[in-house]
N, C-alpha and C positions, 0 to 999 in steps of 0.2 A: 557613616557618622564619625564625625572627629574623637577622638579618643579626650578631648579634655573640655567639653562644649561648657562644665559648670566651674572650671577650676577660677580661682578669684588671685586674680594679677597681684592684688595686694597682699595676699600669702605665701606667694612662692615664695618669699626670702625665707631663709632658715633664720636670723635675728627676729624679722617680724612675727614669724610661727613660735619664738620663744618667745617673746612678747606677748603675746595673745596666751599663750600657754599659764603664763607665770601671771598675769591677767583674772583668767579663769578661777585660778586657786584663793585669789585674794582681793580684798573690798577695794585697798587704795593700796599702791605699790611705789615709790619714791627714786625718784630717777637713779641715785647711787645703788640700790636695791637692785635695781633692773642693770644696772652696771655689772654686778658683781653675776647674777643669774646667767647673761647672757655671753657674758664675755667679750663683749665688744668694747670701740674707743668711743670716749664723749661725741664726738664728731658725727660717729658712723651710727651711733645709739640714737642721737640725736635727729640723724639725718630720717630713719625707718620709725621714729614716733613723728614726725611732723607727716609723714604718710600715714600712718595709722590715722592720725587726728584727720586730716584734710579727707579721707576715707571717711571719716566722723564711726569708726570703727574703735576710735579710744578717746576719752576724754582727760584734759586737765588741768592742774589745780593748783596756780600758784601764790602760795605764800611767804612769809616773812619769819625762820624759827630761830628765835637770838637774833639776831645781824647777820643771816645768811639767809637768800632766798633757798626754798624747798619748794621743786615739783613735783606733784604726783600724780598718776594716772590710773585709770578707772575705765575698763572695758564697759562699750555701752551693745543697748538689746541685739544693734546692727551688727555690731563686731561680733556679738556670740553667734547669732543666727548665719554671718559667713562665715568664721569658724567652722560649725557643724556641719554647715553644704558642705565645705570646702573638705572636712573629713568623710561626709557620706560617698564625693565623688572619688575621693582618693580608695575607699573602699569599692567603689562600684569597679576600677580601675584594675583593680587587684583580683577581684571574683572573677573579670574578663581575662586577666590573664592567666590564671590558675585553670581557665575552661580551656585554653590554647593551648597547654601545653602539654 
């Protein structure tokens, strides 16, 4: 058996898995927010939420605050529930190799 049969393509980034992470903790998260959390550039932040979203693993929200648009994002059931696989196989990954060695 393949060693990664449950791993979810759309998590392996490390921006994405801080995304989802910083997600989890909070209701609605605001792009500058998620700027400042994950450390990434507009571009690249930008580039792993339009995946998240197309995934329909995150949701979001734009509006209008003063004369500047605000977006903000909002992990939905999907995204939690790949999340957790996605942490159960990385666990099941690690009990396998703790047995090997």
């Amino acid at each position: 058996m393949p060693c990664c049969d449950a791993m979810d393509e759309a998590l392996l980034s490390k921006i994405r898995l801080s995304i989802i992470s910083e997600l989890l903790t909070n209701a609605w998260v605001s792009f500058p927010e998620l700027l400042v959390a994950t450390g990434a550039t507009n571009g690249n932040l930008n580039t792993h939420l339009a995946k998240l979203v197309a995934c329909r693993y995150v949701t979001e929200h734009k509006t209008i605050s003063g004369r500047r648009p605000l977006t903000q994002y909002r992990i939905t059931d999907a995204g939690r529930r790949a999340f957790f696989s996605h942490l159960e196989e990385l666990q099941r990954i690690a009990r396998s190799a703790t047995r090997h060695s």
